[in-house]
C-alpha positions in Angstrom: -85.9 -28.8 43.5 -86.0 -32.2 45.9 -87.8 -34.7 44.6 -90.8 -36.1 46.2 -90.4 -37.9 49.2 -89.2 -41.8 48.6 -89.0 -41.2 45.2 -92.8 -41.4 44.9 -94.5 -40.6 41.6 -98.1 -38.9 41.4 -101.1 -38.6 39.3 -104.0 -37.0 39.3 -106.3 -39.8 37.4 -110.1 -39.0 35.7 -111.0 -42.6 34.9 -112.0 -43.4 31.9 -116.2 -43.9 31.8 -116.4 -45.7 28.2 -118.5 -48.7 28.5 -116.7 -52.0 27.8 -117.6 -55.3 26.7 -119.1 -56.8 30.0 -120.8 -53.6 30.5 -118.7 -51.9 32.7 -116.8 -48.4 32.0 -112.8 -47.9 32.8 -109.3 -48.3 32.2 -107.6 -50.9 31.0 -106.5 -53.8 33.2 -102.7 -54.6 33.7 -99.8 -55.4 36.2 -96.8 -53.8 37.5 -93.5 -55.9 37.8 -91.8 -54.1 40.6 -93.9 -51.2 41.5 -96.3 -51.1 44.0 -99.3 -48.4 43.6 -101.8 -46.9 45.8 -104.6 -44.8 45.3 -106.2 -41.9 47.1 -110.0 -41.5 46.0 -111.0 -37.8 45.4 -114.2 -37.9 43.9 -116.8 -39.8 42.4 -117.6 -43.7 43.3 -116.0 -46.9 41.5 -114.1 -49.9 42.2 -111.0 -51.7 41.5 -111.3 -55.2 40.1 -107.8 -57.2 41.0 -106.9 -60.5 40.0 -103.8 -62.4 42.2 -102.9 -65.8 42.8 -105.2 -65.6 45.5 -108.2 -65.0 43.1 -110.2 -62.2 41.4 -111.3 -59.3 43.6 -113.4 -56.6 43.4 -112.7 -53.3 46.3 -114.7 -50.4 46.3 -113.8 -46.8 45.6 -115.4 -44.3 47.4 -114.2 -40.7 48.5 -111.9 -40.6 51.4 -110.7 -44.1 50.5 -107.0 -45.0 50.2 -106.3 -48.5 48.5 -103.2 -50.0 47.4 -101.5 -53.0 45.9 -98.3 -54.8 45.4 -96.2 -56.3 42.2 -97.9 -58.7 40.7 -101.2 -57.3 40.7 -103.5 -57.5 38.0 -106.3 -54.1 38.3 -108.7 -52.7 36.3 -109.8 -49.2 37.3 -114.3 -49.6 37.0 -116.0 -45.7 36.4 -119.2 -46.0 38.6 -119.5 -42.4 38.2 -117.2 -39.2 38.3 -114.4 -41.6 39.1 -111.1 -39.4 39.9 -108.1 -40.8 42.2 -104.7 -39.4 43.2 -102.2 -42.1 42.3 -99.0 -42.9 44.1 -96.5 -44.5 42.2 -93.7 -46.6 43.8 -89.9 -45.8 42.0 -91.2 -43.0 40.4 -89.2 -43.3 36.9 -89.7 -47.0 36.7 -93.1 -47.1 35.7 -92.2 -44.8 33.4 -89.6 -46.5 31.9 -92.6 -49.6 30.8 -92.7 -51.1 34.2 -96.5 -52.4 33.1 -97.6 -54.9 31.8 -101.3 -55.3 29.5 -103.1 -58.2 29.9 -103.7 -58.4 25.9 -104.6 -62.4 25.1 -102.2 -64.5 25.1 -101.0 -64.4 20.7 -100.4 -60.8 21.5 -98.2 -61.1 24.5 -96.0 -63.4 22.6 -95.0 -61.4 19.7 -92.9 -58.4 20.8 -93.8 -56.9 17.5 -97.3 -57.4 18.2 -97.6 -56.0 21.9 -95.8 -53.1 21.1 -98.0 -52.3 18.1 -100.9 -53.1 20.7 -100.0 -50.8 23.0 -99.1 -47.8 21.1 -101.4 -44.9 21.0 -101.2 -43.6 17.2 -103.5 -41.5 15.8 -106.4 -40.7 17.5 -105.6 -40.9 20.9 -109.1 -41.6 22.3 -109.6 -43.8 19.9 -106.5 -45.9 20.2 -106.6 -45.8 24.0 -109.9 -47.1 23.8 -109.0 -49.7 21.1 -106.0 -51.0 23.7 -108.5 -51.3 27.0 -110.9 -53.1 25.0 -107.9 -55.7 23.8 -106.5 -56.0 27.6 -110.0 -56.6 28.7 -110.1 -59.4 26.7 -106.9 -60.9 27.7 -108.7 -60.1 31.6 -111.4 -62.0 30.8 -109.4 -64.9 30.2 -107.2 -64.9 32.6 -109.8 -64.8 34.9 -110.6 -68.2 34.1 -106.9 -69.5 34.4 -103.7 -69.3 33.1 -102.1 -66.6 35.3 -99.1 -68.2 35.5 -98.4 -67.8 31.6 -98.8 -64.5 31.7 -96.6 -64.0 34.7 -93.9 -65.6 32.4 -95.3 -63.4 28.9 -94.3 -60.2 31.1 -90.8 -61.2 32.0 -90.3 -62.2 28.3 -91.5 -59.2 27.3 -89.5 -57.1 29.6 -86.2 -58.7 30.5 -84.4 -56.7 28.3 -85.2 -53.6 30.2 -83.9 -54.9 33.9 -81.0 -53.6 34.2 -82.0 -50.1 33.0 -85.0 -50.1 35.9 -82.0 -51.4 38.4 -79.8 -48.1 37.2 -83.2 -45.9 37.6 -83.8 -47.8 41.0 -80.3 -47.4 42.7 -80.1 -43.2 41.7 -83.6 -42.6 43.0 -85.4 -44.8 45.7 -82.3 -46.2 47.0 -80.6 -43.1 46.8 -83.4 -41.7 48.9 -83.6 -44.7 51.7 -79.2 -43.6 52.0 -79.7 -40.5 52.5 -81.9 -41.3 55.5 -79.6 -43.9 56.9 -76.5 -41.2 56.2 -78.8 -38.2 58.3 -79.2 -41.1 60.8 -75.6 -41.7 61.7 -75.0 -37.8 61.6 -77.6 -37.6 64.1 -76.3 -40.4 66.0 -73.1 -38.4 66.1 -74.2 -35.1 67.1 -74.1 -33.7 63.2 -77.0 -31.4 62.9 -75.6 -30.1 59.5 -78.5 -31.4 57.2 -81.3 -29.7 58.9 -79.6 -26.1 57.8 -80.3 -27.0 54.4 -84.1 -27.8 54.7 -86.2 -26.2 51.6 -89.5 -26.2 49.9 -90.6 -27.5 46.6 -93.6 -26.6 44.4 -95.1 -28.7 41.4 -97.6 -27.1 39.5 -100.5 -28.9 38.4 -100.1 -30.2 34.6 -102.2 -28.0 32.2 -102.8 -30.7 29.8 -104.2 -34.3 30.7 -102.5 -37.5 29.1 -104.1 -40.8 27.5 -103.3 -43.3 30.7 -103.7 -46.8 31.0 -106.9 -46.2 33.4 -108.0 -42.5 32.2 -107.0 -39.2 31.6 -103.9 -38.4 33.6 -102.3 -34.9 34.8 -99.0 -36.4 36.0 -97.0 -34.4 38.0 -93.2 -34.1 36.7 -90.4 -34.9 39.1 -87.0 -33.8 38.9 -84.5 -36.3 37.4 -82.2 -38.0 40.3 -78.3 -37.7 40.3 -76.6 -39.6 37.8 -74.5 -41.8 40.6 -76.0 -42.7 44.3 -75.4 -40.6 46.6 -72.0 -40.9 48.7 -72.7 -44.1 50.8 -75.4 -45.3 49.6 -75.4 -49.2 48.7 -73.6 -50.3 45.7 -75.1 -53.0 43.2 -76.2 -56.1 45.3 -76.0 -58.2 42.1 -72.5 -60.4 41.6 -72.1 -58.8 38.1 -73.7 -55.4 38.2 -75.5 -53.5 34.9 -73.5 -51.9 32.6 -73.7 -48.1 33.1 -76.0 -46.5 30.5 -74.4 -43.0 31.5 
């Protein structure tokens, strides 16, 4: 099986309609590092509450609607009713691999220990996904009233050690992908119609069970795992001293 195009990942999200503190029912607010995300509104009405450098925002959701957002991003997912969204993941894999960051208050995003124990769903998993959007809504809160910056650095603390993993997950699947088009580009350019004899469908099957997400209940779909090495031709590291190989 290929895996989806660009090395996309997708959900099928049910957003969570628990009331919160301000009043408000949904996810739990947070921000990707590297990924970008967009989503596709299937149903119900809602919005997306994003907070930037630029300032806090708040975009409705209504069917029909396609809304996305780069690195950086704080969002919170708000239920105004039958909220459900496809999601489209950037590096599929990466997010995955802890991409995202909570907004828990700032004690918590200082203590590895503690963020990791904040974000953990043990036990009841209603229960402790409930427990961890209520404690990133609080850190949201805050933030909304300043120190962005802080957190910004909290996240990188809290994630440096996993870079150069994401860079190895990065390289073997979106790069990978973005070679292969530049390699079926030359071969075109050359009169090499080779690639287009080996042209194939895929199939994922909708997951029967739905997982405890950040924002709601999530059927994600699985992709298959990219080659272990980039593809022949595609880019090598652009860093002076590239990761250490974790295969």
């Amino acid at each position: 099986m290929t895996r989806l195009p660009g090395s996309v990942g997708i959900s099928e999200l049910t957003v969570y309609d628990w009331e919160a503190a301000d009043g408000l029912c949904g996810g739990a607010p947070h921000m990707h590092l590297v990924c970008s995300e967009a989503y596709v509104v299937i149903g119900g009405a809602g919005s997306v509450q994003t907070l930037t450098t630029s300032g806090f925002a708040d975009t409705p959701l209504h069917p029909g609607d396609v809304v996305w957002f780069t690195p950086g991003t704080i969002h919170r997912l708000v239920n105004g009713g039958g909220l459900r969204l496809v999601v489209l993941m950037q590096n599929s894999g990466l997010p995955e691999a802890g991409d995202a960051v909570f907004t828990f208050p700032a004690p918590v995003l200082a203590d590895p220990h503690a963020y990791r124990a904040a974000a953990a769903l043990t036990g009841d998993g209603a229960a402790a996904a409930r427990r961890r959007r209520d404690l990133a809504l609080e850190g949201f809160l805050a933030l909304r009233e300043g120190g962005l910056r802080e957190f910004h650095i909290a996240a990188h603390c809290l994630k440096s050690d996993l870079l150069d993993a994401w860079w190895i997950r990065w390289r073997d699947g979106p790069l990978a992908a973005a070679a292969a088009t530049g390699l079926q580009l030359e071969r075109l350019k050359a009169g090499d119609l080779s690639h287009l004899g080996h042209g194939e469908v895929s199939r994922l099957e909708r997951p029967e069970h739905q997982l405890f997400g950040m924002c709601g209940r999530l059927h994600t779909y699985p992709v298959p795992d990219p080659p272990t090495r980039p593809l022949r031709g595609a880019p090598g590291s652009p860093h002076p001293h590239p990761p250490k190989e974790l295969f």
